[in-house]
N, C-alpha and C positions, 0 to 999 in steps of 0.2 A: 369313683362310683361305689357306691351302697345298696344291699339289699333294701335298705328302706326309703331308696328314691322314689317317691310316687309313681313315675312313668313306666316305671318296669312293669314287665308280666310275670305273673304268678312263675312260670317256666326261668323269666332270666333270675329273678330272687331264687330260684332252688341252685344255680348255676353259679353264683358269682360270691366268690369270697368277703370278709371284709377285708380292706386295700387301706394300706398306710403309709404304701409308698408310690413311687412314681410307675404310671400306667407305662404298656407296651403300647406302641404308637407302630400306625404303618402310611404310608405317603404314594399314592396313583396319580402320575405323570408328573415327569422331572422335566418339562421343558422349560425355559426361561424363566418364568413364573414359579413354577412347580417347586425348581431346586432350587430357589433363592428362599424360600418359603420354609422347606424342607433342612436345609440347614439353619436356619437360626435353630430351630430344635432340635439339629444334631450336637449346633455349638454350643445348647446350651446346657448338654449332658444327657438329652432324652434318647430313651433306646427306638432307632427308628429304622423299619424295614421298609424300602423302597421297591419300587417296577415302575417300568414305563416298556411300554410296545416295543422301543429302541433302545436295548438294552446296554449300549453305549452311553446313551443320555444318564446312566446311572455312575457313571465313573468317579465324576468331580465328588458326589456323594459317598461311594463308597470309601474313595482316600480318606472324604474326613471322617468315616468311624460308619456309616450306613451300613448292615446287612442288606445284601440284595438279593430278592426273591427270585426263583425260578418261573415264576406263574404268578398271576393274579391271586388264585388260593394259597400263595405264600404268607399273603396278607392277612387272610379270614381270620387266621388265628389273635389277632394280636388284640389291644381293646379298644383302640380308638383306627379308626383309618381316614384319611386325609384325602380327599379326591380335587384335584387339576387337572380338565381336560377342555377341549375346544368348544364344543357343540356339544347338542342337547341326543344327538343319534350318540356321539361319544359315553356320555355319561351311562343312557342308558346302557347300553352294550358294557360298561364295566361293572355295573353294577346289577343288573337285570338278563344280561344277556346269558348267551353258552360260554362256558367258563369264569362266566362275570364273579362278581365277590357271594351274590345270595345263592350259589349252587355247590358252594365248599359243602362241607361235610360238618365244619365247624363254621360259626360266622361269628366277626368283632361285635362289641358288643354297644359302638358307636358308630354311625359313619358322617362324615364332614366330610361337604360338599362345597370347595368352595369357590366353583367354576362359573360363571356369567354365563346363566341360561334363563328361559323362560319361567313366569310363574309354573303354567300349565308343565313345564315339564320338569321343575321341579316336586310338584304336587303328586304325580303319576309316579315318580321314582320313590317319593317318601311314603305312599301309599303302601307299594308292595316291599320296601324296607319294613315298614311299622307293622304286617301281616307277617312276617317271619321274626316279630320279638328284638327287634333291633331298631334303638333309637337314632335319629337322624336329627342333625343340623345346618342349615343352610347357610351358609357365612363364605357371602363373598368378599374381595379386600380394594382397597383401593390403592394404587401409587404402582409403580413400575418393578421392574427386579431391582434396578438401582436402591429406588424407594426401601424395597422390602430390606434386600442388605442392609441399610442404613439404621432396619427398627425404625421409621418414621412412617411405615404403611398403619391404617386403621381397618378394622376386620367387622362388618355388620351381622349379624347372628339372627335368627328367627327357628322358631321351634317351639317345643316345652319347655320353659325357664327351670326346669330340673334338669334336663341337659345341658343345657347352656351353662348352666354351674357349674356341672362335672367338667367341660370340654373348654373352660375360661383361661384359666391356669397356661393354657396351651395357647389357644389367640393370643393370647397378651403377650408371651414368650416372641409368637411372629412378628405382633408387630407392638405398635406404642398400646395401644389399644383397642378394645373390640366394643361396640355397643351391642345390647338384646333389643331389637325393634318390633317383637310380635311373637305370635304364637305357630306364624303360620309360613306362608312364603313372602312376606314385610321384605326381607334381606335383597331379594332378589329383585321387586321395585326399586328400591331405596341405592342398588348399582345401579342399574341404570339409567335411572334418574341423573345419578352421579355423572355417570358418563355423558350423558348428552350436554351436561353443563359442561364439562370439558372441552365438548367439540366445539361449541359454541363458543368458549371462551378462546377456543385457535384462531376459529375462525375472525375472531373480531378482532382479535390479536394482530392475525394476517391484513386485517383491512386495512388497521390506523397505521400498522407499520408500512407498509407499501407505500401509503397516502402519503406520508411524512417524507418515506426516500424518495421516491419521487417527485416531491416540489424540494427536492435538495435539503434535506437534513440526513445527515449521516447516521445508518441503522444505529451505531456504537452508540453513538448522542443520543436519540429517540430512546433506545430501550436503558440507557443508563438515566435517563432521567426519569423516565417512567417506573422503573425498579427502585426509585427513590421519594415515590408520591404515595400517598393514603388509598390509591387501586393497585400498588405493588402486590404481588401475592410470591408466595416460596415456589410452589412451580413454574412461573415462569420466569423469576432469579435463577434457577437450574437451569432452564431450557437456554438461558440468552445467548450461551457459546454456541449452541446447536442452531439458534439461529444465524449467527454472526459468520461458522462457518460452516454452515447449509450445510451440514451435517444430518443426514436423513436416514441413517443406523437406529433400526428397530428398537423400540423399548414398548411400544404398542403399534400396530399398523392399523395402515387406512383401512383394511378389509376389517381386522378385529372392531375397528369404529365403526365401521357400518352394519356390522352386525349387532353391536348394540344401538344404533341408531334406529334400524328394524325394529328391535324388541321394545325399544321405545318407543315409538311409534303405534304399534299395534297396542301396547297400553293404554297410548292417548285414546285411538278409538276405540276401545273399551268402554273406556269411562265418558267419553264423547269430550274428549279433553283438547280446545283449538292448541296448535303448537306450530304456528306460522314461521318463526323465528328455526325451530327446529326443522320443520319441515324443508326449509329453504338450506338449512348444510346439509341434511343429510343430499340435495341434489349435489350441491361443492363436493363434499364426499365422492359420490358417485365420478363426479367428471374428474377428481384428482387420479381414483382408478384407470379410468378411463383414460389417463395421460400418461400411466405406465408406472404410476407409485402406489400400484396396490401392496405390495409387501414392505414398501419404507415408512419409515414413522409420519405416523399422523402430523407432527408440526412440519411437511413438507405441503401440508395445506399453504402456506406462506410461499413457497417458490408458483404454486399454481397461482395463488391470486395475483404476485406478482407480474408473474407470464400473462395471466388476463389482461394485464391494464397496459399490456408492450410495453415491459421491463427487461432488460437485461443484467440480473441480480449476478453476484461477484462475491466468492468470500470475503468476509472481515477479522 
C-alpha cells in the first residue's frame, strides 16, 4: 500500500509510510477454514497475527511461527486483517461490535472479509469500515480446508480495484488464485452462486449413483467409470473414497449448505430469478438435517437419497 493509492483518505496518506517490503497481516477465526487459510501465509514467510474466540483454535498456528493476540485489538494494529467467521451476526460483532476491530485505538489499514455472507450485510459492514478510513475487501474462497492446504482453492474479490491490488499478492499466496469481479459486493453473489451449483451437483451425483446401485452396478464401477468420462470433474475424483466409504467427516456441512442455499435463494427473489432445480435441494437439504446429518458433510446427501429409495448402502 501507497500513499498514492486513490482509495485512501486524505487522513490514511498522512498516516502510512512508503512500504517496500512485506505488510503485517492479522487473521479472525481459525476454524477449519480459517487456519488452513491462515497458514499458507504463515508458510509462506508472512508475519501473521491471529485470534479466534477459542483460543485453543490458535495452537496449530502458533507452532508454525503465528503470533497470537490477546484481544481482537491485538489485530488493529497490523495492515491487512483477514476475517473467517460463520454468520453475518459473527462478522458484524468482530468488526462493528464492542471490542470488535473499528473500536481499537489504532485500526489496520485493510480489512478482508472472506466469510459467506450476505450482500446486504456485507454492504452494512463495508459502509461503516469505509466511514473510519479503512479500506475493505470482500473475497470469499472456494474449495474445502483440504482444498485450501493443497493451494488449489480460488479466492473471488470485489471492492475498489486499488485495494484488490494491494491485498492480491496475499489471495494468490492462499490459494492458486483470486479473480476481481466488481467494485462492489460481486464476490459475495458469485459464492453463492457457487455454492448452489455444488449442492446441486451432490444432489444429482446422489441420484444417478443410487439409481445405478440399485439396479446392481457396483458404486466402485459406476463412479470409476464416470470419473473417467468428459462429465468427470476433480471434486468429485476427491470425493469418490468418501463416497465408497460413507465417510461423512465434515469438510463443509449440511447446515453450512443451507445456509448458503438460503442466501441463494433470497438472491433469486430479488432479482425475481426462477430456481426450480435449486429450490427442490435445498428441501433435500432440509430433510437430510432433518435425518440427523446436520453437522456431517454435505456429500451424505447420498446416504439420504439412498435411504429414500429403501436402500440398504454398505461401505466399499
Amino acid at each position: 500500500m501507497r500513499p498514492s493509492d486513490p482509495w485512501l483518505t486524505d487522513q490514511q496518506r498522512q498516516r502510512i509510510p512508503e512500504m517496500t517490503s512485506t505488510l503485517s497481516l492479522g487473521w479472525l477465526g481459525t476454524g477449519r477454514m480459517g487456519s488452513a487459510m491462515a497458514r499458507r501465509l504463515i508458510d509462506a514467510g508472512h508475519p501473521v497475527t491471529v485470534w479466534n474466540r477459542t483460543r485453543s483454535k490458535t495452537d496449530d498456528l502458533a507452532a508454525a511461527g503465528a503470533r497470537v493476540a490477546d484481544t481482537i485489538h491485538g489485530l488493529a494494529a497490523v495492515d491487512i486483517v483477514f476475517i473467517m467467521v460463520s454468520t453475518p451476526k459473527d462478522l458484524e460483532q468482530v468488526v462493528t461490535g464492542d471490542g470488535g476491530l473499528l473500536s481499537a485505538s489504532t485500526l489496520p489499514r485493510i480489512i478482508v472479509d472472506c466469510s459467506s455472507v450476505s450482500a446486504e450485510a456485507s454492504a452494512k459492514v463495508r459502509q461503516a469500515v469505509e466511514a473510519k478510513g479503512v479500506g475493505f475487501l470482500a473475497s470469499p474462497i472456494s474449495g474445502n480446508p483440504h482444498v485450501v492446504a493443497e493451494g488449489l482453492s480460488i479466492l473471488m474479490a470485489s471492492g475498489p480495484k486499488a485495494t484488490y491490488d494491494t491485498v492480491r499478492p496475499y489471495l494468490d499466496t492462499i490459494g492458486k488464485t483470486s479473480v476481481w469481479v466488481g467494485e462492489a459486493e460481486q464476490a459475495r453473489v458469485v459464492k453463492i452462486c457457487h455454492n448452489l451449483y455444488l449442492g446441486m451437483l451432490v444432489q444429482s451425483l446422489s441420484e444417478v449413483t443410487a439409481l445405478a446401485e440399485k439396479s446392481g452396478v457396483p458404486r466402485a464401477a459406476f463412479l470409476d467409470f464416470l470419473n473417467n468420462t468428459v462429465l468427470a470433474t476433480d471434486w468429485v475424483r476427491k470425493r469418490t473414497p468418501d463416497m465408497l466409504s460413507l465417510d461423512w467427516t465434515p469438510t463443509f456441512t449440511t447446515e453450512l449448505l443451507r445456509k448458503d442455499f438460503d442466501l441463494g435463494l433470497a438472491i433469486a427473489r430479488q432479482q425475481e430469478m426462477p430456481m426450480p432445480l435449486g429450490a427442490s435441494v435445498m428441501q433435500l437439504i432440509q430433510n437430510a438435517i432433518g435425518r440427523g446429518h446436520r453437522d456431517d458433510d454435505f456429500l451424505s446427501l447420498f446416504q439420504v437419497q439412498a435411504e429414500s429409495a429403501g436402500m440398504e448402502i454398505k461401505p466399499q
